[in-house]
C-alpha positions in Angstrom: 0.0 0.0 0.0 2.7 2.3 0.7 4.5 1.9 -2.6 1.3 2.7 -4.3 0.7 5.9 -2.3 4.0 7.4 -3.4 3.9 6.3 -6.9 -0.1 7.9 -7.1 1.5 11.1 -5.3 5.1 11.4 -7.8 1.9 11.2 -10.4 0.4 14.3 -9.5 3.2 16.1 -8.8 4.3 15.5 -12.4 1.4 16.2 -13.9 1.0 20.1 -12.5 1.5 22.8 -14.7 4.4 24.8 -14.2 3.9 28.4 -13.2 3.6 30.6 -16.4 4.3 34.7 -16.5 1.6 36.4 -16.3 -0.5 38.3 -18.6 -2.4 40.6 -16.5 -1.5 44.4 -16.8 -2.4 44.7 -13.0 0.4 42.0 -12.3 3.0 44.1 -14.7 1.8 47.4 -12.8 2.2 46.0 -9.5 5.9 43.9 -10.2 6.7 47.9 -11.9 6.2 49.8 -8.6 7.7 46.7 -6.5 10.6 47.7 -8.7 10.4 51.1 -8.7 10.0 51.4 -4.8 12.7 49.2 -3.9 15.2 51.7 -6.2 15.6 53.9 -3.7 18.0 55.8 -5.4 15.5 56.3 -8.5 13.5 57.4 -6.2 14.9 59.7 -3.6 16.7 61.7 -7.1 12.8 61.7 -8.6 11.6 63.7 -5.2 14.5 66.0 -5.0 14.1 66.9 -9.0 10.1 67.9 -8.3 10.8 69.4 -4.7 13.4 71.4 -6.4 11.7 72.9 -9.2 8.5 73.4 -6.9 10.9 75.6 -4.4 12.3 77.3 -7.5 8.3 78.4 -8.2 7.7 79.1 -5.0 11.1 81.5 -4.7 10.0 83.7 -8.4 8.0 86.4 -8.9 4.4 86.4 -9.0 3.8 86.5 -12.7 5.9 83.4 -12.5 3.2 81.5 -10.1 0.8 82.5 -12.3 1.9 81.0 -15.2 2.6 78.1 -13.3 -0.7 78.2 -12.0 -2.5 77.8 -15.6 0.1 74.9 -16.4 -1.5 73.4 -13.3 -5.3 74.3 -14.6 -6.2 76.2 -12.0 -8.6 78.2 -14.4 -9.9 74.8 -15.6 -11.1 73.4 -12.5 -8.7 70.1 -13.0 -5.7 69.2 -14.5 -4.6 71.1 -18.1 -2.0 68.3 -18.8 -4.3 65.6 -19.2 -6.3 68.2 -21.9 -3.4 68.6 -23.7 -2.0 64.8 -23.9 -5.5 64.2 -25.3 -4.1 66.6 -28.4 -0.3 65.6 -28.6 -1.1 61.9 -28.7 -3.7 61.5 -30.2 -2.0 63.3 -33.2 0.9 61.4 -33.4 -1.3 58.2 -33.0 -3.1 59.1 -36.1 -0.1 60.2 -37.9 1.1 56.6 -37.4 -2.1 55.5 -39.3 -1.8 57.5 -42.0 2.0 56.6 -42.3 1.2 53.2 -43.0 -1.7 54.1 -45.4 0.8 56.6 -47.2 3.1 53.0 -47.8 0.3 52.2 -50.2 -0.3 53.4 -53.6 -2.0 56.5 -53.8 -0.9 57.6 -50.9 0.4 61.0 -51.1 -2.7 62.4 -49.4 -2.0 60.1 -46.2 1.1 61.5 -46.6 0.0 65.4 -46.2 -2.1 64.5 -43.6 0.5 62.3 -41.7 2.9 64.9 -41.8 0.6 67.3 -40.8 -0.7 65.8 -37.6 3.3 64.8 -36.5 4.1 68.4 -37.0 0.9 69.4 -34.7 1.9 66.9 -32.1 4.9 67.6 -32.1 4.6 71.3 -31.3 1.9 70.6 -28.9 4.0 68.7 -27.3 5.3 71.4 -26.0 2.9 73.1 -23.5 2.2 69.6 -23.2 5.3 68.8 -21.3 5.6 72.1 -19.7 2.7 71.1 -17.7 3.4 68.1 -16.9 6.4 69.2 -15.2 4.2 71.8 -13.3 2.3 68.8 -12.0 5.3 66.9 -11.2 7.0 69.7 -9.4 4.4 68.9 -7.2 3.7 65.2 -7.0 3.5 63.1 -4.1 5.9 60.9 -3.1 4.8 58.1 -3.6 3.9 58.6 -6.8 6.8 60.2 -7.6 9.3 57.4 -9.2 6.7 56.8 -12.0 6.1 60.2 -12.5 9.9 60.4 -13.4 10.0 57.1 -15.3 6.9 58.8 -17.5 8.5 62.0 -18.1 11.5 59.9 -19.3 9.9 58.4 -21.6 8.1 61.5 -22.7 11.0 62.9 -23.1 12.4 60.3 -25.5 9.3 60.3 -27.3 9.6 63.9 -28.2 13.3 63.0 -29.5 12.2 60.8 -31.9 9.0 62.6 -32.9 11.5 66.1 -33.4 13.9 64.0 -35.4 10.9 62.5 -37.6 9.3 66.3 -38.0 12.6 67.4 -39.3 13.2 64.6 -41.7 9.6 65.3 -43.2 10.1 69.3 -43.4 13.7 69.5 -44.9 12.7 66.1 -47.7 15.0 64.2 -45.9 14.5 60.5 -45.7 11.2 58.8 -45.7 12.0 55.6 -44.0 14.3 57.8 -41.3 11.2 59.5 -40.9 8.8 56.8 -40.5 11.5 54.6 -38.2 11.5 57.7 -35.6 7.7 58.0 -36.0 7.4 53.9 -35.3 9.8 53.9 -32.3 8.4 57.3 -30.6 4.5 56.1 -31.0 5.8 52.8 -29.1 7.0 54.8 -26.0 4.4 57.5 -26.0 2.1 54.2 -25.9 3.7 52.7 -22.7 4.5 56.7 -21.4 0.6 56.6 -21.7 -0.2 53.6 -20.2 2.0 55.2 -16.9 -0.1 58.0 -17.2 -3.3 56.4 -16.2 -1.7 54.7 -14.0 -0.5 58.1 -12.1 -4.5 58.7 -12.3 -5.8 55.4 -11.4 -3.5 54.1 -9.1 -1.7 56.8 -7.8 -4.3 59.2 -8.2 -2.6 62.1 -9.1 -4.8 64.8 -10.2 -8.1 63.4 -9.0 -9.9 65.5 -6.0 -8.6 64.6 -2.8 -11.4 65.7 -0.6 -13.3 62.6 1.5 -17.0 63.2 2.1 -17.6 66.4 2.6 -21.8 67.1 3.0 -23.4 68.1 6.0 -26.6 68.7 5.0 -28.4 69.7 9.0 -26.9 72.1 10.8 -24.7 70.2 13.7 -23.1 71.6 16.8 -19.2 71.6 17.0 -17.9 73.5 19.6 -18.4 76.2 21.9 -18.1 79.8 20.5 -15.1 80.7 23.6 -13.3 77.5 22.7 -12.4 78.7 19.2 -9.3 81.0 19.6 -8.9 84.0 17.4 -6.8 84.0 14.4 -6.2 80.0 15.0 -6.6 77.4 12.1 -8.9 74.5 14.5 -9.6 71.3 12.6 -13.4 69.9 14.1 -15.3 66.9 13.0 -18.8 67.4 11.9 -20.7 64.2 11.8 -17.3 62.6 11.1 -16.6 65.5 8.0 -13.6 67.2 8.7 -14.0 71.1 8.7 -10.9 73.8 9.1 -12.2 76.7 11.4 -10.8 80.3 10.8 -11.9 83.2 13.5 -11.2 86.8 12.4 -13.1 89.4 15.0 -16.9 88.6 14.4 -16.4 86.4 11.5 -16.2 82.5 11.4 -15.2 81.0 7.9 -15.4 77.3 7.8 -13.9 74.8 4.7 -13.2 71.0 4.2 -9.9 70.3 6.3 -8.6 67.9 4.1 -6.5 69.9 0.7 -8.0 68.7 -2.6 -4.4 68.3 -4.1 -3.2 65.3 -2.3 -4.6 65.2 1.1 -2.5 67.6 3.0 -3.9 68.7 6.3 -5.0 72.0 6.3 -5.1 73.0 9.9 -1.1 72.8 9.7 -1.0 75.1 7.4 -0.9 78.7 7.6 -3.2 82.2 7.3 -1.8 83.8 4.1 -3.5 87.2 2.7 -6.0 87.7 5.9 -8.5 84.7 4.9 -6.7 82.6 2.7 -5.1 79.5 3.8 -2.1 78.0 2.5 -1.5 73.9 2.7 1.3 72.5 4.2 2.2 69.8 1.9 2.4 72.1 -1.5 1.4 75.0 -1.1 -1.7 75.5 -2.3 -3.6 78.1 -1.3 -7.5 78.3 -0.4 -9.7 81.4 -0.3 -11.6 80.9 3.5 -14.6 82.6 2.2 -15.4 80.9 -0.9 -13.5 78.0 -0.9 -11.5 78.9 -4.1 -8.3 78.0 -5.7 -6.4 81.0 -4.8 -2.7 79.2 -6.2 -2.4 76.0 -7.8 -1.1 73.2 -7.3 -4.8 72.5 -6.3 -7.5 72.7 -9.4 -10.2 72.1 -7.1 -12.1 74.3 -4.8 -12.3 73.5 -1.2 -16.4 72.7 -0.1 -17.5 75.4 2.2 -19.9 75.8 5.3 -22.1 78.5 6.6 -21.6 78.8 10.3 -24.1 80.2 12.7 -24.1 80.7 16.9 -26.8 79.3 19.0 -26.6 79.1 22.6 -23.0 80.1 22.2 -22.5 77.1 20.6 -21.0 77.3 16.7 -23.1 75.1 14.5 -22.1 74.4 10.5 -24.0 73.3 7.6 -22.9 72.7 3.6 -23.1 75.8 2.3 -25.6 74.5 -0.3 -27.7 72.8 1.8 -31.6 73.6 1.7 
């Protein structure tokens, strides 16, 4: 009996399939940031690159804040760089196409149009990566070693896509043209595919702010507990609001910065009512809620505040 057991057990060993790569994106993404976090010296040079240009912003003049402040899309309400990616590849993409269809015969109107859409990419490609630098200046950290590993390749995409625009403009060589064309739409494809992953996974540009709606008016505190001129972070049926007392006036917004999280109440009273977050430096109008300088797109949710009882008591702003 025994001999059979181990010859029935050495026949299902045998018989198992051995372990195959895998296939699934999510498996790539995740063995990629394993990767990517364990190089720490990838990453620690990725962080100081961003915090440095975002101290160099933070050290110019105003008008240069502002600009940096539309590269941001402060104006839009999110994110420019994603508007303008939209643009830059998706013209080279199509440029590809019509490469290949300019191969056949008859093709000299592929051709035009090829050539046309590379040179549009191409140039767009410029306030396109001017942007995304904005935003990385300003990424967090742990996002930060694919945000470098996607400017790279950015980068090298724009190489072969300037190198390609020049061949076509000065009649140089086709083929050059089309081999820098092929090789730069393959790494603007995987740059892409990083891309949403900075968005999806990292979430890098999306709205950091948790629930935010109190839609009854709810007691908080007592009016004399609230010091003047004091940023006080309070929970309001588990929403976290930033207090702001100036004389008779209570302004209340969300606590939590719509950038990346940062906590607000460590942050500090900039321009009488406007607070500025810790982490990045964005900075909030108190009243309104409004992006007063990027790197935040988003507003902040606001709160009418009213005393009962000497008690302060908040509400959305938009509540009925």
């Amino acid at each position: 009996m025994e001999d059979t057991n181990i010859k029935s057990e050495t026949h299902y060993t045998d018989m198992t399939e051995p372990e195959r790569p895998s296939t699934d994106l999510r498996d790539w993404r995740q063995e990629l940031n394993r990767r990517l976090g364990e190089a720490d010296g990838f990453r620690g040079l990725s962080l100081d690159v961003a915090r440095t240009l975002h101290r160099q912003v933070l050290r110019s003049e105003n008008g240069v804040r502002d600009l940096v402040d539309i590269l941001h899309g402060k104006q839009l309400g999110h994110p420019l760089h994603p508007v303008l990616t939209d643009l830059t590849v998706g013209s080279w993409s199509l440029a590809f196409f019509f490469d290949m269809l300019s191969l056949l015969p008859g093709g000299g109107f592929a051709r035009h149009v090829a050539d046309s859409l590379t040179l549009i990419g191409t140039f767009s490609a410029i306030p396109t990566a001017l942007s995304g630098m904005a935003d990385y200046s300003t990424i967090k950290r742990d996002a930060a070693s694919t945000g470098a590993l996607h400017g790279i390749l950015n980068s090298i995409a724009f190489f072969c896509y300037v190198r390609s625009t020049v061949e076509r403009l000065t009649g140089g060589s086709r083929i050059t043209a089309l081999l820098y064309a092929a090789v730069g739409v393959a790494v603007v494809t995987v740059s892409a595919w990083l891309g949403g992953d900075l968005v999806y996974y990292h979430r890098v540009g999306v709205n950091h702010v948790p629930a935010s709606d109190v839609p009854e008016w709810t007691t908080i505190m007592a009016l004399e507990d609230l010091p003047e001129q004091e940023l006080t972070r309070v929970e309001a049926n588990e929403v976290p609001v930033l207090l702001f007392r100036r004389g008779v006036s209570i302004f209340a917004i969300n606590a939590v910065c719509s950038h990346a999280g940062g906590p607000l109440e460590e942050g500090r009273i900039v321009d009488n009512v406007c607070v500025e977050c810790p982490w990045h430096q964005s900075v909030f109008d108190m009243v309104d809620g409004d992006v007063v300088h990027a790197p935040a797109t988003y507003s902040q949710p606001t709160y009418a505040v009213r005393i009962r009882d000497g008690q302060i008591e908040v509400r959305s702003a938009n509540a009925t």
